[in-house]
KEGU-147827 format. One line per 10 residues: number of its first residue (from 1); their letters; for each residue y, x, z of N, C-alpha, C. Coordinates in steps of 0.2 Angstrom, whole numbers. Layout:
NUM = A = Y X Z Y X Z Y X Z  ...;
REM end
This chain:
1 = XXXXXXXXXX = 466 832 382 461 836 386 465 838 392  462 838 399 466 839 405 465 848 404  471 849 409 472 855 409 466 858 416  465 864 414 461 869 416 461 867 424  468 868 427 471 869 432 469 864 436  470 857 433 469 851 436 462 850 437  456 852 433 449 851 433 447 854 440  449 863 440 448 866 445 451 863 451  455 857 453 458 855 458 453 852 462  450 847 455 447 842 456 438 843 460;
11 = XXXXXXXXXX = 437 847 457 431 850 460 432 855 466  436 857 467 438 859 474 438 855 480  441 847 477 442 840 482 433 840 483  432 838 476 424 836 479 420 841 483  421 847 479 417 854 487 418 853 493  423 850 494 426 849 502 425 845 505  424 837 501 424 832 504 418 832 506  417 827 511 409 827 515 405 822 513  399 822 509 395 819 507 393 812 510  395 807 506 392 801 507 388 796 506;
21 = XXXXXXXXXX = 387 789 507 382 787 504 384 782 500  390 783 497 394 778 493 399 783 490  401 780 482 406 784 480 412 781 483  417 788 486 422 786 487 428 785 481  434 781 484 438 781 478 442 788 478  444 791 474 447 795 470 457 794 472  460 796 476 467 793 477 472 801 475  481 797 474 486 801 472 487 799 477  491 803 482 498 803 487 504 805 483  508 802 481 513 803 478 522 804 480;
31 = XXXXXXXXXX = 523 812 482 529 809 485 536 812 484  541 807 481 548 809 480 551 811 484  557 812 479 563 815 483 571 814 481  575 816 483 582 816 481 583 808 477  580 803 481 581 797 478 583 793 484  588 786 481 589 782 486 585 778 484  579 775 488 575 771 486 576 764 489  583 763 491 584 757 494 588 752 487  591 756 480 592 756 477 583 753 471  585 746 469 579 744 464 578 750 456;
41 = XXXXXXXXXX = 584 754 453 585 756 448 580 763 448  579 767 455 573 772 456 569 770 461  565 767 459 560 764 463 554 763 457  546 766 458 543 767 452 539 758 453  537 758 446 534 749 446 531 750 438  526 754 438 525 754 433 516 751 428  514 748 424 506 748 424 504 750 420  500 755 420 496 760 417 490 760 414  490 761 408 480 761 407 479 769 408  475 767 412 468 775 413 464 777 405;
51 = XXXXXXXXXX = 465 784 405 460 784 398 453 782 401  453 782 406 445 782 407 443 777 414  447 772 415 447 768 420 445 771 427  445 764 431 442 767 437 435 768 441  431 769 433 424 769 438 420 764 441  424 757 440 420 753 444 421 744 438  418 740 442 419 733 437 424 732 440  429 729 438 435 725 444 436 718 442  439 715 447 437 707 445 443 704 443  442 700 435 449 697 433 449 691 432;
61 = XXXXXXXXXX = 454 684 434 455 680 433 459 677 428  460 671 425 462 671 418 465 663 419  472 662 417 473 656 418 475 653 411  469 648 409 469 647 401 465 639 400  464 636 395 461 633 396 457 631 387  454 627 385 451 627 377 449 630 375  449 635 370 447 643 366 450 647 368  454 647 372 456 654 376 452 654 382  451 650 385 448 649 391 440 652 390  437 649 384 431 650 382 428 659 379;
71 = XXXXXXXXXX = 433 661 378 434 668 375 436 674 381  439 671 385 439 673 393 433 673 397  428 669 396 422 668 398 416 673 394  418 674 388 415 677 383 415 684 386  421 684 387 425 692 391 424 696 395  418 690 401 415 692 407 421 692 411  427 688 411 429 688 417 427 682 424  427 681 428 424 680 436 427 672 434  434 670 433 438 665 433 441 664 430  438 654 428 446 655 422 447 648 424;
81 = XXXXXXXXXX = 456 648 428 459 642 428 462 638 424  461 632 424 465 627 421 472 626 422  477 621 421 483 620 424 481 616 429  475 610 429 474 609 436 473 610 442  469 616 439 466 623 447 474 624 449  479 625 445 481 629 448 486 626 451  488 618 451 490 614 454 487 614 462  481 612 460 474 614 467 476 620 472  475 625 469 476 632 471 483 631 475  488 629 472 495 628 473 494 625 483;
91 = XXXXXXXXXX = 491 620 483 489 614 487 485 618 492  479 622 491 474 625 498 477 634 496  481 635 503 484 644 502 478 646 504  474 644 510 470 648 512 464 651 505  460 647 501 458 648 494 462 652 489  466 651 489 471 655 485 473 661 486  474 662 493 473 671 497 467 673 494  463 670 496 457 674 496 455 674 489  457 670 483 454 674 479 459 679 474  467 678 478 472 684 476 469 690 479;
101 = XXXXXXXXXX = 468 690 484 462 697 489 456 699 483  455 694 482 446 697 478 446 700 472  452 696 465 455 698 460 461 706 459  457 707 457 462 715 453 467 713 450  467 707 445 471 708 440 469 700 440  477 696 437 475 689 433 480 691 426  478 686 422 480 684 416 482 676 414  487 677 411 489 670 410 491 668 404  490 660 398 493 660 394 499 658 396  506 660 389 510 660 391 516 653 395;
111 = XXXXXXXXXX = 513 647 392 516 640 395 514 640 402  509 645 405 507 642 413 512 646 419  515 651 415 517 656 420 522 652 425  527 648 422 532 646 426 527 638 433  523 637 431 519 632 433 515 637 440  514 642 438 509 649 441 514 649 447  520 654 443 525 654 449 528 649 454  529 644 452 530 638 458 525 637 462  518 639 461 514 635 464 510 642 467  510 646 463 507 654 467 510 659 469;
121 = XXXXXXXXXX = 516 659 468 521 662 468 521 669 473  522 664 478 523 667 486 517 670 488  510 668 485 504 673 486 505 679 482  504 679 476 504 684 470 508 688 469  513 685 471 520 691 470 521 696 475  519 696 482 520 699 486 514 706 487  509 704 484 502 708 482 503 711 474  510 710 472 510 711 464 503 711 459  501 707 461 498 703 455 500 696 452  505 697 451 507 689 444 503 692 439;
131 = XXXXXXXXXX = 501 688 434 499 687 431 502 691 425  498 695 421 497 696 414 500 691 407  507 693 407 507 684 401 502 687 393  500 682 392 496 682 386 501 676 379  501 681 378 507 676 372 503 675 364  504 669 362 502 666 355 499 670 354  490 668 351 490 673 346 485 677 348  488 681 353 483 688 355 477 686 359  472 691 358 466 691 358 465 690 365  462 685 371 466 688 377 458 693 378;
141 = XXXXXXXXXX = 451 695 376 447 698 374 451 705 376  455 707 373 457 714 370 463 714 379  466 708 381 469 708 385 466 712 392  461 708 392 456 707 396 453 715 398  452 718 392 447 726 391 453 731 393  459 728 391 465 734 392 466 734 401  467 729 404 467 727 412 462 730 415  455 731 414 450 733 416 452 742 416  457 743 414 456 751 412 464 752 417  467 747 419 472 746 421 473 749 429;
151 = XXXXXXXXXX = 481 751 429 481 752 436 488 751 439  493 749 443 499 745 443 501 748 449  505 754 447 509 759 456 517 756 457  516 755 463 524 753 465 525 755 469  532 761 469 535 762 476 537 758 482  540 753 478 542 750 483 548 751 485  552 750 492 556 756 493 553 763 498  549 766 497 546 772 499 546 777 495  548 784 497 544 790 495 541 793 493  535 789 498 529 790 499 523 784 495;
161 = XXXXXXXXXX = 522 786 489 516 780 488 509 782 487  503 778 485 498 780 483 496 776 477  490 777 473 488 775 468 479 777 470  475 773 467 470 776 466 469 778 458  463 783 455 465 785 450 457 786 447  452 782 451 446 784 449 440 786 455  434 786 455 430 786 458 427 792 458  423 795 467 421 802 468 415 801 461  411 797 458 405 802 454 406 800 448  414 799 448 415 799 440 415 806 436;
171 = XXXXXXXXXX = 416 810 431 414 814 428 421 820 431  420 825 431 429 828 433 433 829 426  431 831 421 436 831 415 440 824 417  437 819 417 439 812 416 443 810 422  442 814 427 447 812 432 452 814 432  452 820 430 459 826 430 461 821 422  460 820 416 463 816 411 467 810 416  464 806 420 468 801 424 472 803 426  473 809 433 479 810 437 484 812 432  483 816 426 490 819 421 491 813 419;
181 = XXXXXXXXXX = 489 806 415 491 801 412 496 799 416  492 799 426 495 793 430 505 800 431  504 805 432 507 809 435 514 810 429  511 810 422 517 808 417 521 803 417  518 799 416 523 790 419 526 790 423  524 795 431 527 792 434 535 798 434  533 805 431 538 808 428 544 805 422  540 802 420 545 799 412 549 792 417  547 791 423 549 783 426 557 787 428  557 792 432 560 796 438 566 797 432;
191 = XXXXXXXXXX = 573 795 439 580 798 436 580 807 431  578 810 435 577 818 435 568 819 434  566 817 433 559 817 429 557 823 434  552 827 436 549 832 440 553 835 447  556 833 444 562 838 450 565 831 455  562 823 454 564 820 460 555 820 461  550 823 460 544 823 466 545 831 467  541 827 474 542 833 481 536 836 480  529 832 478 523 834 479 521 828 478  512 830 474 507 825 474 502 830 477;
201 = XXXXXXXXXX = 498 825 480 491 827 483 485 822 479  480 824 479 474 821 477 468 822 482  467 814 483 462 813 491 455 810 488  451 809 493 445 806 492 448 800 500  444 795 498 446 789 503 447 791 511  441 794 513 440 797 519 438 805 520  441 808 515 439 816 514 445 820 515  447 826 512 452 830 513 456 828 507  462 833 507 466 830 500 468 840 499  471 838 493 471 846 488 477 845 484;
211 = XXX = 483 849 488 489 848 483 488 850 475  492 846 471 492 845 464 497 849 461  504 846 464 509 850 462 512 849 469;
REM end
């Protein structure tokens, strides 16, 4: 259960933010401190599931093919690649941007990763979305549900990063449960745990923002 403190934050944001005709996204400004961020070993890269995702369907693609492909389809996800596609994909960058831009998330059985890499590598990676490995066995179903609730924050080398953490007309309990989930991790990531963040703020996309801590 979120704390008291956080809810009351959260409903503050929305009082203030100015009414739209769309929900907006829910965001963390997240910013350290007393780190060399040029250094890979403090630098956050972390992927997190939301107790209560983000409010919205997000679009996942699935690189599989047979009964896993068929169960992925089952799963309601958008795309499910072959190793063909993804020879093809490999071959037109322009289609492959574009549907690395449209996907949140992809998934992969585990024999295509090295095949993904060679040929999507340069797209994916730089967007940090490779691919999800799905190893023997596992439901990629369950994969699928967990990714949907998913969210993947990288500093980078910056101080300064952002997350989104949920949508304006999602419930406030439920938002404030995300920002503690997302703000723990990134506490338990950090050399010095609390004491390397400088401040978090909590924004609406186009609204005001309400220090957190």
């Amino acid at each position: 259960m979120a704390e008291q403190s956080t809810i009351e934050i959260i409903n503050r944001l929305l009082q203030e933010s100015p009414q739209r005709k769309f929900a907006e996204s829910v965001d963390l400004a997240i910013n350290l401190k007393n780190l060399d961020m040029s250094q890979p070993k403090n630098r956050v890269d972390e992927e997190i599931i939301l107790p209560h995702g983000l409010g919205k369907d997000l679009t996942i693609a699935v690189f599989a093919k047979g009964e896993v492909g068929l169960q992925a389809k089952e799963a309601g996800v958008k795309y499910v690649f072959t190793d063909t596609d993804i020879a093809e994909l490999g071959g037109d960058k322009s289609r492959a941007r574009t549907i690395a831009n449209e996907c949140d998330f992809f998934i992969a059985e585990v024999q295509y990763m090295a095949q993904i890499g060679k040929n999507l590598g340069a797209i994916l990676g730089p967007r940090g979305k490779m691919p999800i490995p799905l190893p023997p066995g596992k439901n990629v179903g369950d994969v699928v549900n967990n990714a949907r609730n998913s969210i993947r924050i990288r500093s980078k080398d910056k101080l300064t990063f952002h997350v989104s953490i949920g949508r304006q007309d999602m419930d406030v309990k439920k938002l404030a449960e995300n920002i503690e989930t997302v703000m723990s991790r990134v506490e338990q990531s950090l050399e010095k745990g609390k004491h390397n963040i400088k401040s978090i703020y909590v924004t609406t996309t186009m609204g005001k923002s309400v220090k957190v801590v």
